[in-house]
C-alpha positions as CSV (number, residue, x, y, z in Angstrom):
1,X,20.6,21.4,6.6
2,X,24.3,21.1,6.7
3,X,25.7,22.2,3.1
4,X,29.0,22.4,1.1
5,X,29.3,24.4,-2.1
6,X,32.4,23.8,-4.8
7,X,34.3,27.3,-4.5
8,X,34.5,27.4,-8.3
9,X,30.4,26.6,-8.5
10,X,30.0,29.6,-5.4
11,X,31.7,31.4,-7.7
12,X,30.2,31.0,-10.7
13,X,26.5,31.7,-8.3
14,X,28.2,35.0,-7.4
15,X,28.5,36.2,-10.9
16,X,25.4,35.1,-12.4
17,X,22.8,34.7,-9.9
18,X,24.1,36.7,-6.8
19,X,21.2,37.2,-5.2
20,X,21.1,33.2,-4.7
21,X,24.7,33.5,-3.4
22,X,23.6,36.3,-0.9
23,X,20.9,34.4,0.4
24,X,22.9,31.5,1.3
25,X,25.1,33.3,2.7
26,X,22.7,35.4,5.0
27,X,21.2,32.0,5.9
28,X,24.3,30.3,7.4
29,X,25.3,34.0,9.1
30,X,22.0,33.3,10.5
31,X,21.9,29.9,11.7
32,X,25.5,30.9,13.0
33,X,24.0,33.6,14.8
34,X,21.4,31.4,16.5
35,X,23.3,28.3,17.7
36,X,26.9,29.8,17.7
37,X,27.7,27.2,15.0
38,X,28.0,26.8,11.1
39,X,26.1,25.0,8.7
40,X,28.2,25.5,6.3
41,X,31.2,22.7,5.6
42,X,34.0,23.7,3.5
43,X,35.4,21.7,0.8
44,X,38.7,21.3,-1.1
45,X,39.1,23.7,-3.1
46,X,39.0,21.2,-6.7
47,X,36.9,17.9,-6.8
48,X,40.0,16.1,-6.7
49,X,40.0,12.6,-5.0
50,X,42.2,13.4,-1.6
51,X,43.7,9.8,-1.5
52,X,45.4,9.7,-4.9
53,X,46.2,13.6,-4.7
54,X,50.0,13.9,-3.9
55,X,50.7,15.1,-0.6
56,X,51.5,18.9,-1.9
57,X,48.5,19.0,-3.6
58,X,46.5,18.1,-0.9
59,X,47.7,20.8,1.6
60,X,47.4,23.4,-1.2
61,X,43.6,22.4,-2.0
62,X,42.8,22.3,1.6
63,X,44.3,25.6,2.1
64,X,42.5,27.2,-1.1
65,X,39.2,25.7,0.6
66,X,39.7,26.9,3.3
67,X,40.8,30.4,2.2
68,X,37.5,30.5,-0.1
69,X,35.1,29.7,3.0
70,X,36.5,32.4,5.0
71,X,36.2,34.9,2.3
72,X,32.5,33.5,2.1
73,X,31.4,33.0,5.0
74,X,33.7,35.5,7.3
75,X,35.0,32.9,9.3
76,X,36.6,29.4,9.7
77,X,35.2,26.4,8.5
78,X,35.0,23.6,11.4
79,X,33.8,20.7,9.0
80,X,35.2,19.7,5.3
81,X,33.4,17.7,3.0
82,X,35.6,14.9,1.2
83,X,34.4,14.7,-2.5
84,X,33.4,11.3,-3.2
85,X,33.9,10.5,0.7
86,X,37.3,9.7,-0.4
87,X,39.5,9.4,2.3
88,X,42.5,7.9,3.5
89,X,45.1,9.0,6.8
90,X,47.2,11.1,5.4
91,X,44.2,13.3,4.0
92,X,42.5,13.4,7.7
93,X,45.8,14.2,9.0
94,X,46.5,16.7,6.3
95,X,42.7,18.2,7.1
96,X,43.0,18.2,10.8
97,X,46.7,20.6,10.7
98,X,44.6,23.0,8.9
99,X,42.6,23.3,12.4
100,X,39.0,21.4,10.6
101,X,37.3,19.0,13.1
102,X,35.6,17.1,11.4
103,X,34.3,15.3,8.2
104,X,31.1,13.2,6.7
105,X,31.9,9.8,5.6
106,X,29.8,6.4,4.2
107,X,29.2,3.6,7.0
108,X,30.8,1.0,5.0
109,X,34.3,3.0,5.8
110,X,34.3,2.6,9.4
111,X,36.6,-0.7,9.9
112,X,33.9,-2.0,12.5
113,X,30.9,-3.0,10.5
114,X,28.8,-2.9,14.1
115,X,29.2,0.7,14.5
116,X,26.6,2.9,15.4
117,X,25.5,5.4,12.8
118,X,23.3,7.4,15.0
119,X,26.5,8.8,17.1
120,X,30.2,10.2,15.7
121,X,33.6,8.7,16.5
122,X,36.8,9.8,16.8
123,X,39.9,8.8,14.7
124,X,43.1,9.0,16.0
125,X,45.7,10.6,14.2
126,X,49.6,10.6,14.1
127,X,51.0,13.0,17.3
128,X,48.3,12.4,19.6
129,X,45.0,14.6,17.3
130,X,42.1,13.3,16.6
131,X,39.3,14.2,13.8
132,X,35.6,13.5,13.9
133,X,33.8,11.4,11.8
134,X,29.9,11.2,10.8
135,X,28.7,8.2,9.6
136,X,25.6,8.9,7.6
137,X,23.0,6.6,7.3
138,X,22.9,4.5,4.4
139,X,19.1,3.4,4.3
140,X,17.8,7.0,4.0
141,X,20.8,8.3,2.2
142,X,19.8,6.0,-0.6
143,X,16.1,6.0,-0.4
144,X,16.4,10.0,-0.9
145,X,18.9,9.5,-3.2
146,X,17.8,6.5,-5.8
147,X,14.1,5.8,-4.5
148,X,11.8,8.8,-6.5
149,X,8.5,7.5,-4.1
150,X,10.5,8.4,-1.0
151,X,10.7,12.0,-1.7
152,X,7.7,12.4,-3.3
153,X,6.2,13.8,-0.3
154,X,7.4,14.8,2.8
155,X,4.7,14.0,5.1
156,X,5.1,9.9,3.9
157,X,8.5,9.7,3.8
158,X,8.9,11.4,7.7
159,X,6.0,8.8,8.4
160,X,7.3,5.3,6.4
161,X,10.8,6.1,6.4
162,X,12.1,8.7,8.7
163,X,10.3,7.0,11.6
164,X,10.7,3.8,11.1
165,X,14.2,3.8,10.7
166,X,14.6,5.8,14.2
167,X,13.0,2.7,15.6
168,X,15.1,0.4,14.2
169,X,18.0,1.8,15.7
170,X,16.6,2.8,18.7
171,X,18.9,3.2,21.4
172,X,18.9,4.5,25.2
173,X,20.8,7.6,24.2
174,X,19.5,10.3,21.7
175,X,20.2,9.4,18.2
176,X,21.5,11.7,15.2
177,X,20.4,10.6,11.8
178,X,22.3,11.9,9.3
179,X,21.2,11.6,5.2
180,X,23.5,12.4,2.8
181,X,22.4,13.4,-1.1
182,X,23.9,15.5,-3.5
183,X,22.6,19.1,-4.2
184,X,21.8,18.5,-8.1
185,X,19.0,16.3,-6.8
186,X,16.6,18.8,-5.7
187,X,14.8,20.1,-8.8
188,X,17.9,18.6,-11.4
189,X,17.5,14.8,-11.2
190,X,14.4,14.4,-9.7
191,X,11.9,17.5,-10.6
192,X,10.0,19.3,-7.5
193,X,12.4,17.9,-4.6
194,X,13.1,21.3,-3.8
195,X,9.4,21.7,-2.2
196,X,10.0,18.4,-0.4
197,X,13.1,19.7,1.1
198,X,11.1,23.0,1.8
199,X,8.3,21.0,3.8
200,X,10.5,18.3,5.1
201,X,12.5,21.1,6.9
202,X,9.7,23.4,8.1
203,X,6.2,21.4,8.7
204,X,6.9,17.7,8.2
205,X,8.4,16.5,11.6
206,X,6.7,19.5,13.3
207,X,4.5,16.8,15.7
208,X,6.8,13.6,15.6
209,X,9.3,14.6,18.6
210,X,12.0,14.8,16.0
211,X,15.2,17.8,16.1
212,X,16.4,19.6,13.7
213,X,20.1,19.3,13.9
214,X,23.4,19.3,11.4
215,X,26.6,18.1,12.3
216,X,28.6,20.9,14.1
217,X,25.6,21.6,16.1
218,X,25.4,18.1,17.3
219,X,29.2,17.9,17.9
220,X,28.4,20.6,20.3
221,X,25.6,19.3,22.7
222,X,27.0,15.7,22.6
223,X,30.6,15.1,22.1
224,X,31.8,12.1,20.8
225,X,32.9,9.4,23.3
226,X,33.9,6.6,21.1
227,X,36.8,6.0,18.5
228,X,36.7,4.0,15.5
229,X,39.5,3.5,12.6
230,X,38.7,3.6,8.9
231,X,38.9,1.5,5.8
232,X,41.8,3.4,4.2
233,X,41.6,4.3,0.4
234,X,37.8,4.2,0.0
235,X,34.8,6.4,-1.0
236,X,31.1,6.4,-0.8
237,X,30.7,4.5,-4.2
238,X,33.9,2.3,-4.5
């Protein structure tokens, strides 16, 4: 999976349960290790919402994300998560001068409601940059997210959900289907999703033909072609 954690939350892992922390972090050096990309996304460095930040603040909290990630990690981030999704120009713009790539955002954002959710687009920026954007999909985004029968088990939902939906969308090129949830879901909200995540991620999709993949890997085998503008001043939820 691809992950971001809050650097004040990381922190807080560090000092109370830091053998959690180390394990996370010995994951991603791993998965770094093995595909020569990150799983790991950074964040700025406060929940703040990026569009109404003022234009200082959202250098300085990009830059203190960025700074926590490396001292994490041991290297630079290449994707940011936006909390809320909330995004507008100026905070891509401000994002991509700090050298990230790319970010996650809601379908419902992209200006073009006929976009494809199974590939990422480009934006283009002020002085000729662009930054990538990831469209998750909305259907399984939600069922995970809201639907308790859908992550019940992990065997069903790759079979009545996962499957189905590739169908649906089915296109000549190969598809990325991204679902989006928040950590707190996994054993918080909804008891025992941890084990689904465990079996959804090593054993469901085994024999259905379907990849494990995460954002930064997929940017690297299949580079975007297409651009699409965004819905300025929106989030995932309103």
């Amino acid at each position: 999976i691809s992950f971001n954690i809050g650097p004040t939350l990381f922190l807080w892992l560090q000092q109370h349960y830091p053998e959690t922390a180390r394990s996370i972090i010995s994951q991603e050096n791993l998965v770094r290790q093995r595909t020569g990309v990150s799983n790991a996304m950074a964040q700025p460095f406060f929940h703040i919402i990026m569009p109404l930040a003022a234009d200082r603040d959202k250098v300085t909290l990009t830059h203190w994300g960025i700074r926590a990630y490396e001292k994490t990690f041991g290297h630079r981030p290449q994707g940011m998560w936006l909390p809320e999704t909330a995004v507008d120009m100026a905070s891509l713009e401000t994002i991509a001068q700090q050298g990230i790539e790319f970010t996650i955002l809601a379908p419902w954002q992209a200006q073009d409601k006929n976009l494809d959710v199974t590939q990422p687009y480009r934006v283009q920026l002020t002085g000729g940059c662009d930054m990538v954007v990831f469209f998750y999909n909305a259907f399984l985004s939600s069922e995970i997210s809201f639907n308790p029968s859908a992550s019940v088990n992990a065997d069903s939902f790759v079979r009545d959900w996962l499957i189905p939906q590739a169908e649906i969308l089915k296109k000549e090129r190969d598809q990325f289907l991204l679902a989006a949830s928040d950590g707190e879901l996994y054993g918080h909200h909804q008891p025992f999703r941890d084990q689904f995540l465990i079996h959804l991620l090593d054993g469901a999709v085994e024999n259905t033909g379907v990849q494990h993949s995460f954002p930064a890997l997929w940017l690297m085998q299949n580079p975007p072609d297409g651009y699409m503008p965004i819905q300025e001043k929106t989030s995932w939820s309103c």
